[in-house]
LOBA-65730 format. One record per residue (C-alpha): residue in one letter; x, y, z. Coordinates in pm, 1 decimal, always signed. Example, Ala and Ser with C-alpha at 12.3 -4.5 7.8 and 13.67 -1.06 7.14 Angstrom:
+------+----------+----------+----------+
: rest :        u :        v :        w :
+------+----------+----------+----------+
:    a :  +1230.0 :   -450.0 :   +780.0 :
:    s :  +1367.0 :   -106.0 :   +714.0 :
+------+----------+----------+----------+
//
This chain:
+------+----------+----------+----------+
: rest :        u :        v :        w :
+------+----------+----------+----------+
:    x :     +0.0 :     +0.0 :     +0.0 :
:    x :   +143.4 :   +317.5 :    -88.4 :
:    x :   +221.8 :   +584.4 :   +207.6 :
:    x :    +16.7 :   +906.9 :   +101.9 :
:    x :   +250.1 :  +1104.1 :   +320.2 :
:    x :   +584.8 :   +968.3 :   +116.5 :
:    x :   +458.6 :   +781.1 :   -165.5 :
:    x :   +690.3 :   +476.8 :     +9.6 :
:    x :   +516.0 :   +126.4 :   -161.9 :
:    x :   +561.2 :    -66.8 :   +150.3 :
:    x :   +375.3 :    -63.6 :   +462.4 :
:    x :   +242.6 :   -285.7 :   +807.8 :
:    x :    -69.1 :   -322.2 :   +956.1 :
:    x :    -64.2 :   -211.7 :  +1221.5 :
:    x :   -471.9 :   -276.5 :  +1343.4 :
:    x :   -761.9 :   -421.2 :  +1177.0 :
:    x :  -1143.0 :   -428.8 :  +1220.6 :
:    x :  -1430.5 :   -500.3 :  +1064.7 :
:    x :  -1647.9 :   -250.6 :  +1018.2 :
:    x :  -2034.4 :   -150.2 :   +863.6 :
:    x :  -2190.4 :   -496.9 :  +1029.4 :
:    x :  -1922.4 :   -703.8 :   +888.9 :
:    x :  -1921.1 :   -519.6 :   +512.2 :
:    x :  -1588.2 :   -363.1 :   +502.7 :
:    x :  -1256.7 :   -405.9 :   +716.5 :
:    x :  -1060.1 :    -46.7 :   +840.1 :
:    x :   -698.8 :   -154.6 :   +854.4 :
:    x :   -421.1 :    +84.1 :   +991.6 :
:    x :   -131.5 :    +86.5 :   +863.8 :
:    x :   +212.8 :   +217.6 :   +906.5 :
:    x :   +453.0 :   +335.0 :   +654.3 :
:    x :   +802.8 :   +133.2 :   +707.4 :
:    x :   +976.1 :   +428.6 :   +575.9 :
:    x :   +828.4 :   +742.5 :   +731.8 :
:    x :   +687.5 :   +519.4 :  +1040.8 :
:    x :   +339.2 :   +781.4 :   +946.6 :
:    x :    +15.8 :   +578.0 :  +1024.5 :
:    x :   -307.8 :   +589.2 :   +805.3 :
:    x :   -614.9 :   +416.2 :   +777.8 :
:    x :   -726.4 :   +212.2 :   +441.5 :
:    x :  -1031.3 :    +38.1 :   +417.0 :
:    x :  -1137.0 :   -284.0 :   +229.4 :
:    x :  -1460.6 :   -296.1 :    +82.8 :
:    x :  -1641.9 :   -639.5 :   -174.7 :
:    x :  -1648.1 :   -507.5 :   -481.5 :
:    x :  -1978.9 :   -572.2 :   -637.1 :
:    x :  -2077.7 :   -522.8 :  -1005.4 :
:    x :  -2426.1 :   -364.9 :  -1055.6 :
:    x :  -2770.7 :   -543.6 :  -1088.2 :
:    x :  -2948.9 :   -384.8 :  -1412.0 :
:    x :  -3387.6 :   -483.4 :  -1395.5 :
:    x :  -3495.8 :   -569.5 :  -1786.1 :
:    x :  -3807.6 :   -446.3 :  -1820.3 :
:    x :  -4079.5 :   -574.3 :  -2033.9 :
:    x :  -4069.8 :   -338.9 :  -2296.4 :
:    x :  -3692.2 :   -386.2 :  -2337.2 :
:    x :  -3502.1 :    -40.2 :  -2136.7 :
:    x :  -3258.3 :   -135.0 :  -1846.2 :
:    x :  -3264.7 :    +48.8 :  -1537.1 :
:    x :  -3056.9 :    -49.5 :  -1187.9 :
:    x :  -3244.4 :   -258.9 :   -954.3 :
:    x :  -3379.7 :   -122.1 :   -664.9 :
:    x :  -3435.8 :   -246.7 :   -314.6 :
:    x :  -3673.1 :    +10.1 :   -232.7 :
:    x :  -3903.2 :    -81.2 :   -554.5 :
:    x :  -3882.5 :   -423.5 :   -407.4 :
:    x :  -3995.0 :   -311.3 :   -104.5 :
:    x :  -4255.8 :    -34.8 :   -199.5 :
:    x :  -4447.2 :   -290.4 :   -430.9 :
:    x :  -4490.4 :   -588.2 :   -142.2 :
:    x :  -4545.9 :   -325.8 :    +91.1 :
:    x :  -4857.2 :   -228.4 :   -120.4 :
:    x :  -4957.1 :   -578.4 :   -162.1 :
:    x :  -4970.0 :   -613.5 :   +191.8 :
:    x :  -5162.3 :   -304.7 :   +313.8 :
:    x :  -5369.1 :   -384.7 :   +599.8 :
:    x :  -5240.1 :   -721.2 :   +596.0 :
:    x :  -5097.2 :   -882.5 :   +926.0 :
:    x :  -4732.5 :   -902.9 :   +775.4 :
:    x :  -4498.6 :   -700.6 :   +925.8 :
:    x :  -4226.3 :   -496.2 :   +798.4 :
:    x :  -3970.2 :   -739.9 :   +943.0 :
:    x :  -4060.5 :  -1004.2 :   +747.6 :
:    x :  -4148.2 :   -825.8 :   +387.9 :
:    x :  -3747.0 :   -677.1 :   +472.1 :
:    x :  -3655.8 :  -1012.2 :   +535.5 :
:    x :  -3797.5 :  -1165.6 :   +206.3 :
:    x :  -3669.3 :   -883.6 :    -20.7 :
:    x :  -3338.7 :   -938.4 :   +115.5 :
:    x :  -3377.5 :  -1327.0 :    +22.2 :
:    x :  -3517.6 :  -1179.8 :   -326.1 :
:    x :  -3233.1 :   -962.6 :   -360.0 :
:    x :  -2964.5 :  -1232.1 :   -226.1 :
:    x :  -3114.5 :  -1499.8 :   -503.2 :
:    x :  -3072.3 :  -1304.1 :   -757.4 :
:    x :  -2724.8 :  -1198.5 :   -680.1 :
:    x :  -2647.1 :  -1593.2 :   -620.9 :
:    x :  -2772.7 :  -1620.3 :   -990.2 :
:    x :  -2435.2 :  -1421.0 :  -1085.0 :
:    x :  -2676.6 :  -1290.3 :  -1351.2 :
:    x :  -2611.7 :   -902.9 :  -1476.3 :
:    x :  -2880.5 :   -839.3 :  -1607.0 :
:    x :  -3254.5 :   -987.3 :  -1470.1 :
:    x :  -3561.2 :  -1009.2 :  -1594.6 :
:    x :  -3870.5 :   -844.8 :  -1436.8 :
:    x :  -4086.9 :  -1166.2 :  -1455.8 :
:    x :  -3800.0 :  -1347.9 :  -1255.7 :
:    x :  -3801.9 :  -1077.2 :   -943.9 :
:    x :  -4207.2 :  -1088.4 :   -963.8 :
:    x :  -4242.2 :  -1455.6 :   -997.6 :
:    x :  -3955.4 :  -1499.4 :   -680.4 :
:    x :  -4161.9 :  -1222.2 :   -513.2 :
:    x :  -4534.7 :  -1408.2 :   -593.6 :
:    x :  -4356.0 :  -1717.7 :   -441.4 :
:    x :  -4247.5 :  -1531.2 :   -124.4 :
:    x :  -4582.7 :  -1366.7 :    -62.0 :
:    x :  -4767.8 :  -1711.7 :   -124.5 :
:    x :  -4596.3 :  -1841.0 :   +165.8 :
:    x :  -4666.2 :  -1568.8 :   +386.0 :
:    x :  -5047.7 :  -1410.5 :   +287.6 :
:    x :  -5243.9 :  -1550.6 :    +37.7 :
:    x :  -5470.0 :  -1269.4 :     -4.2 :
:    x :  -5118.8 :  -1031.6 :    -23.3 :
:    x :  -5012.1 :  -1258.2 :   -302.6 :
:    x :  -5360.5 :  -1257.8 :   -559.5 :
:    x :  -5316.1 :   -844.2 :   -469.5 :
:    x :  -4948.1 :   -852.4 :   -593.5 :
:    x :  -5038.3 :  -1089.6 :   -859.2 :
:    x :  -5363.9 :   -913.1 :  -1003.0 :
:    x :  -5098.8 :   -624.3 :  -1100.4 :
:    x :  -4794.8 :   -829.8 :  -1220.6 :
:    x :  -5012.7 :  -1037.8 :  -1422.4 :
:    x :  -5237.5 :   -798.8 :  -1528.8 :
:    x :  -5550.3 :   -896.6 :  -1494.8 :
:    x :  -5785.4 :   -796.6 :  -1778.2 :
:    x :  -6097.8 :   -952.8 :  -1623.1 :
:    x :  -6265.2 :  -1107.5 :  -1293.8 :
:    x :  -6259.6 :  -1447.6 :  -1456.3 :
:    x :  -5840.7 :  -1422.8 :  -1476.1 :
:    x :  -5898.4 :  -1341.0 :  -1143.4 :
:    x :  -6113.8 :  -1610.1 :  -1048.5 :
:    x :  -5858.3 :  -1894.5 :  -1230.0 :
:    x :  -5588.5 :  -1738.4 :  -1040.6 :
:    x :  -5773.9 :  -1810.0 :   -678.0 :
:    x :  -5945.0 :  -2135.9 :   -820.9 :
:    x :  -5569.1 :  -2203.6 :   -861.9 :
:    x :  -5459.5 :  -2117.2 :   -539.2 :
:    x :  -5750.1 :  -2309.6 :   -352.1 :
:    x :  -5611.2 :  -2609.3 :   -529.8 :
:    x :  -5285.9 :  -2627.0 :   -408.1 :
:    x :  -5389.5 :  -2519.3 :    -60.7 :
:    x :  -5606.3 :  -2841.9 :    -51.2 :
:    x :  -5297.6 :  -3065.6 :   -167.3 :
+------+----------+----------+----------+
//
């Protein structure tokens, strides 16, 4: 590491600790030359998640969007915001896992459908009604006859 005080290439460590919940380690070092100390930190380096949407454009994916949309599905629902936090983070954590760039929208809402299933039924018809897109009350009617039937498996 070089010594921004002498531009020396060598240096010790002299401490280290993690730091941000376990994120990024803050080492400090000390230049062999000068004997100066200064702090360096080591942070993952993560390449970016891009969302393809259905009409093609690209946009970074968003946590919060995650969030906002099962949050809505779940209005006046008993699910609390632990546990729709927990799942997006297991949404978000999947998809990384994939080592995919670049992710479909009908992936993240099919992983989120899935998620919601298991936790509210009447949270996931809401979430699916405006994924799918439901045209008509008979769409919505396959979509609960559906549900009913693997609830009675």
């Amino acid at each position: 590491m070089k010594c921004p005080f002498c531009g020396f290439l060598e240096s010790k460590v002299v401490d280290s600790r993690p730091t941000d919940e376990g994120e990024s380690i803050r080492r400090r070092r000390e230049c062999l030359q000068c004997q100066k100390r200064f702090t360096t930190y080591e942070n993952i380096e993560s390449l970016p998640l891009m969302v393809v949407k259905k009409d093609g454009s690209r946009q970074s994916f968003s946590r919060q969007k995650l969030l906002g949309s099962m949050l809505r599905a779940c209005d006046k629902r008993a699910v609390s915001l632990v546990q729709l936090e927990s799942m997006a983070s297991e949404i978000e954590q999947k998809l990384l896992n994939a080592l995919e760039r670049e992710v479909p929208t009908v992936k993240i809402g099919d992983l989120v459908m899935e998620s919601l299933k298991a936790v509210d039924e009447v949270a996931y018809v809401r979430f699916a009604s405006v994924y799918r897109q439901f045209a008509d009350v008979n769409t919505f009617l396959t979509e609960v006859t559906k549900l009913l039937g693997e609830k009675d498996k």
